[in-house]
C-alpha positions as a Markdown table, in Angstrom:
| # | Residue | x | y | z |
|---|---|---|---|---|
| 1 | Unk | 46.1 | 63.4 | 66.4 |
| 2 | Unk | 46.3 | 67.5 | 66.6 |
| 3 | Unk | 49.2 | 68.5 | 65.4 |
| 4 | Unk | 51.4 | 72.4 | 65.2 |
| 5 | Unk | 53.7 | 74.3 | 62.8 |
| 6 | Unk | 56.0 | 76.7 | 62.2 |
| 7 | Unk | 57.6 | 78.7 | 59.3 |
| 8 | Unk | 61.1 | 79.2 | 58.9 |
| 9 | Unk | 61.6 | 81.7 | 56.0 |
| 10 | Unk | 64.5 | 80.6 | 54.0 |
| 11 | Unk | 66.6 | 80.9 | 50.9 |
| 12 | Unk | 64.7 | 78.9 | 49.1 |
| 13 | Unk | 61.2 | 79.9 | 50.4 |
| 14 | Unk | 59.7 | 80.0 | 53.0 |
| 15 | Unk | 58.9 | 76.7 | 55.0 |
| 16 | Unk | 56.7 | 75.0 | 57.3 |
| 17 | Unk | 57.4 | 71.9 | 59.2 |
| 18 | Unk | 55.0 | 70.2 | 61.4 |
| 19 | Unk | 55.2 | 68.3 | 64.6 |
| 20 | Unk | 52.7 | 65.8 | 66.1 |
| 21 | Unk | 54.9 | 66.6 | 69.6 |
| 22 | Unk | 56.8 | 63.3 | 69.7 |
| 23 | Unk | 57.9 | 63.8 | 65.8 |
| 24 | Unk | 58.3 | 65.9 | 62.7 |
| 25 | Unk | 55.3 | 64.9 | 60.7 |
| 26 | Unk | 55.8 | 67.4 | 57.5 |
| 27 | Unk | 57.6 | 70.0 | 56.0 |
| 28 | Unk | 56.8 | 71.6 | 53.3 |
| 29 | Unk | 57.3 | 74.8 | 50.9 |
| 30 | Unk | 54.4 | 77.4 | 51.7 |
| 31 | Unk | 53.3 | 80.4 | 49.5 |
| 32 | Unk | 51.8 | 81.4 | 52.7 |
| 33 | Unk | 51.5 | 80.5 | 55.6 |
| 34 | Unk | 48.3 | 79.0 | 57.1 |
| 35 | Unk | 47.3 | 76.1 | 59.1 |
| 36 | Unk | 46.9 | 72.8 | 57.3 |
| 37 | Unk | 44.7 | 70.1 | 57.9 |
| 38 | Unk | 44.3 | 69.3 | 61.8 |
| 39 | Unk | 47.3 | 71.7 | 62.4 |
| 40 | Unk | 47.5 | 75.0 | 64.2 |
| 41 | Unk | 50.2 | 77.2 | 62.6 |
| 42 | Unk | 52.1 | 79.4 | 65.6 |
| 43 | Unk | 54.5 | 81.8 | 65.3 |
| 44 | Unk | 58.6 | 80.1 | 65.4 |
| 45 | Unk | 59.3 | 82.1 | 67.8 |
| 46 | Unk | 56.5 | 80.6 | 70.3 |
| 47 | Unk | 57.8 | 76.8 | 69.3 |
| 48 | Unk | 59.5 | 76.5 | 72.5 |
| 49 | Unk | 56.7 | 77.3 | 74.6 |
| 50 | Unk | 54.1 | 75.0 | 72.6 |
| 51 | Unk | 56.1 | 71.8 | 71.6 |
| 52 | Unk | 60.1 | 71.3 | 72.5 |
| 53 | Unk | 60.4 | 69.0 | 69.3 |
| 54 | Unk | 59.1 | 71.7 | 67.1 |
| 55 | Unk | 61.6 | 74.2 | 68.7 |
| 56 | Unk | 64.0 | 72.0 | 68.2 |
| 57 | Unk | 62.8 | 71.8 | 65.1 |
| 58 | Unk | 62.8 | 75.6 | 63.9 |
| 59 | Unk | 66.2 | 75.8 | 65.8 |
| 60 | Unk | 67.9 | 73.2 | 63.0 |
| 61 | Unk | 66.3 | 74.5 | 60.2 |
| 62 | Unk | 67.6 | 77.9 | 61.0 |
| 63 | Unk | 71.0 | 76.3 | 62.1 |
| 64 | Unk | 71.0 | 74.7 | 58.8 |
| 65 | Unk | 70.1 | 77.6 | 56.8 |
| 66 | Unk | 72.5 | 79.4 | 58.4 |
| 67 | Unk | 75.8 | 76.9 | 57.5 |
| 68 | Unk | 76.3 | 75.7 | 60.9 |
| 69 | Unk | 74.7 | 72.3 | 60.7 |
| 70 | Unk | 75.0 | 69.9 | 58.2 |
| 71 | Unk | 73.1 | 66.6 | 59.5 |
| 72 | Unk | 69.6 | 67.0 | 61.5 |
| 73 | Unk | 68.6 | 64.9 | 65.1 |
| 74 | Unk | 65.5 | 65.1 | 65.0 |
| 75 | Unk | 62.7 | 62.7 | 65.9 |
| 76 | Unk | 60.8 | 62.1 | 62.7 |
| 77 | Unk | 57.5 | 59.9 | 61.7 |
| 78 | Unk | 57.3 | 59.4 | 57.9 |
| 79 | Unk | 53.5 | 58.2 | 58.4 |
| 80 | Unk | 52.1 | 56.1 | 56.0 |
| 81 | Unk | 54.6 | 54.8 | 54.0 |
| 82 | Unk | 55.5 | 50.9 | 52.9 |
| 83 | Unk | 58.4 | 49.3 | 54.4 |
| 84 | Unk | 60.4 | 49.2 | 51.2 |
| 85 | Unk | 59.6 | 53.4 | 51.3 |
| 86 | Unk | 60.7 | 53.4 | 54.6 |
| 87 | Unk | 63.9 | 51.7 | 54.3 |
| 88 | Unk | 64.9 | 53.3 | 51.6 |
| 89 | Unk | 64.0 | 57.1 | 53.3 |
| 90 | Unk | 65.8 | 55.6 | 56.6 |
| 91 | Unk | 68.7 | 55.0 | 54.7 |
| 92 | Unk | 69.4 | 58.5 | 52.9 |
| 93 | Unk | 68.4 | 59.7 | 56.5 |
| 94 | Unk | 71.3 | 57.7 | 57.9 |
| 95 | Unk | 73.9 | 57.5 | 55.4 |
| 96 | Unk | 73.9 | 60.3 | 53.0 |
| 97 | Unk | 75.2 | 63.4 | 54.8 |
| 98 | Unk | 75.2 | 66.6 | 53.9 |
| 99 | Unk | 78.4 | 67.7 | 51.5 |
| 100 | Unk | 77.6 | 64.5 | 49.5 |
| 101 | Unk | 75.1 | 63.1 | 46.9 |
| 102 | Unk | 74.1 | 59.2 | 46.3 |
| 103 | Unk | 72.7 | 58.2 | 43.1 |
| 104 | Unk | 69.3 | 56.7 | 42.6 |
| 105 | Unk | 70.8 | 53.4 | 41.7 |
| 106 | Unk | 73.1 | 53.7 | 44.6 |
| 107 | Unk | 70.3 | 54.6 | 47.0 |
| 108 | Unk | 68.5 | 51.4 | 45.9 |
| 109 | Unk | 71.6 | 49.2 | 46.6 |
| 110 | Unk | 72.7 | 50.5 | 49.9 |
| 111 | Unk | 69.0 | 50.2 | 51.3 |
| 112 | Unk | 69.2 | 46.4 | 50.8 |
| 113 | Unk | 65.6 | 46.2 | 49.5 |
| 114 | Unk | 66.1 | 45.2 | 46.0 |
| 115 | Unk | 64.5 | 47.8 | 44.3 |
| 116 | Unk | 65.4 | 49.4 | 41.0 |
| 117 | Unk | 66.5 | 53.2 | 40.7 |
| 118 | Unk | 63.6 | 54.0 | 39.2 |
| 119 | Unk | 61.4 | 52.9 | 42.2 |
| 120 | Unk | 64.0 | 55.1 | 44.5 |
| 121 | Unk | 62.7 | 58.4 | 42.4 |
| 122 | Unk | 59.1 | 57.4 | 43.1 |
| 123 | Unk | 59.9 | 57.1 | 46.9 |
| 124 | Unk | 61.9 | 60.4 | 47.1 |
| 125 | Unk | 58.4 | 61.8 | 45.6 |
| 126 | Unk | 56.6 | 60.5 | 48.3 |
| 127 | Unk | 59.3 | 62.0 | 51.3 |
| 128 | Unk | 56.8 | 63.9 | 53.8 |
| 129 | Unk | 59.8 | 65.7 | 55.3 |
| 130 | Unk | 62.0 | 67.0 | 52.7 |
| 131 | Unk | 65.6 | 69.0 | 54.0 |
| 132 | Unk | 65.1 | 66.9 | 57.4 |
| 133 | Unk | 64.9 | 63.8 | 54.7 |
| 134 | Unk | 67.5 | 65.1 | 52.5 |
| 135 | Unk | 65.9 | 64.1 | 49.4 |
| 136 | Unk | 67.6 | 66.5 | 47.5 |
| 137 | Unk | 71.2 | 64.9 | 48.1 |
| 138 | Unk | 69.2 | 62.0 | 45.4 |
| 139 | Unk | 70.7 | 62.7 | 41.9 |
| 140 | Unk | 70.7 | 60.6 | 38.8 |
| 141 | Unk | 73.8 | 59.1 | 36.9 |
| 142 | Unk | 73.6 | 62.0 | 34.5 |
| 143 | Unk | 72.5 | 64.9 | 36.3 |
| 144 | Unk | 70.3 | 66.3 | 39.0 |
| 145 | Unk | 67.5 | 64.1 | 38.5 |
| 146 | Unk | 63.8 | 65.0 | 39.5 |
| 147 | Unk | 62.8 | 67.0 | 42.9 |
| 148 | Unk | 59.3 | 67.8 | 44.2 |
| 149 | Unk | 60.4 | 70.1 | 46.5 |
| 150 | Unk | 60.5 | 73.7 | 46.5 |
| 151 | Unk | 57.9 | 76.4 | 45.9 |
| 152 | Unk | 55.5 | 75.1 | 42.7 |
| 153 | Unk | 57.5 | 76.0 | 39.7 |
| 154 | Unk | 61.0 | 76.3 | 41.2 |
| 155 | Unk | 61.4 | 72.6 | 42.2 |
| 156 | Unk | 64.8 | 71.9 | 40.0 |
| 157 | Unk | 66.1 | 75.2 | 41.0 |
| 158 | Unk | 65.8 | 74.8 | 44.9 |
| 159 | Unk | 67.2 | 71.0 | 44.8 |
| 160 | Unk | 70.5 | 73.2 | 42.9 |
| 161 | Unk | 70.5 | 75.5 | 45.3 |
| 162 | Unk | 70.3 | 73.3 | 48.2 |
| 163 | Unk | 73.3 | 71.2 | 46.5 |
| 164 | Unk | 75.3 | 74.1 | 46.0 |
| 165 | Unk | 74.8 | 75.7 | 49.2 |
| 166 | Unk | 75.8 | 72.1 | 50.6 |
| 167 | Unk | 78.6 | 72.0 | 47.7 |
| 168 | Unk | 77.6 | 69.3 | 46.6 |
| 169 | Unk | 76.4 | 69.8 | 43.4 |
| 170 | Unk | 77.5 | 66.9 | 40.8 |
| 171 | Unk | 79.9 | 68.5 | 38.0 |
| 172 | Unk | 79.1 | 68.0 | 34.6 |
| 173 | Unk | 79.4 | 64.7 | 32.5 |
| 174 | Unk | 81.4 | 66.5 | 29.9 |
């Protein structure tokens, strides 16, 4: 299925998040921006005209960037993920919001599928829709954690970032 994006220059870099025009397929970070697969990159500012969910879309992420939304409501397809991926992804979706952090462990438990921590880190890897997803409010015990997010080289520093712009960066152990 054809699919369309937009970029959404941020703090953090600039974006691009794709819809299939029932869902959010992707977002990713872009170095610049171009069409991607099957995808036809438009402008964000002819989103509305093209495809409503990827207006909506563009709309969030610059309501988001901007501090006046916390949580997104947006339709979102995480393609071809397991079921154990799924549930765990649903769950951050669901009950993580934004101002607070979960730990792997705790991610693991509250997505009832038995999973160890470890597996949880693995999954947030695999998150086709990161921000929307908020994989970055995933933190180990002891610290940030991992975070494959963020322009290549500056994935630690735009999961910090997005924590602190969120405050909710984890204080030190000690």
């Amino acid at each position: 299925m054809a699919t369309i994006s937009a970029s959404v220059d941020t703090f953090v870099g600039p974006i691009t998040v794709t819809s299939d025009s029932r869902s959010i397929v992707r977002l990713e970070w872009s170095t610049s921006p171009e069409a991607t697969d099957d995808s036809v990159l438009i402008p964000a500012e002819e989103a509305a005209a093209s495809d409503p969910i990827l207006a909506e879309a563009v709309a969030q992420l610059r309501a988001y960037f901007d501090g006046r939304l916390g949580d997104f409501d947006l339709p979102v397809d995480l393609g071809q993920v397991s079921n154990v991926a799924r549930a765990v992804l649903t769950t951050l979706a669901e009950k993580v919001p934004a101002g607070t952090t979960v730990t792997y462990g705790q991610l693991a438990e509250a997505s009832g599928t038995g999973i160890p921590a470890r597996a949880v880190g693995g999954i947030m890897g695999l998150n086709p829709i990161p921000i929307i997803v908020p994989c970055h409010r995933v933190v180990a015990g002891d610290g940030l954690g991992g975070y494959s997010g963020g322009l290549p080289g500056h994935e630690l520093e735009t999961k910090r970032r997005l924590l602190e712009f969120e405050d909710a960066l984890p204080q030190p152990l000690f």
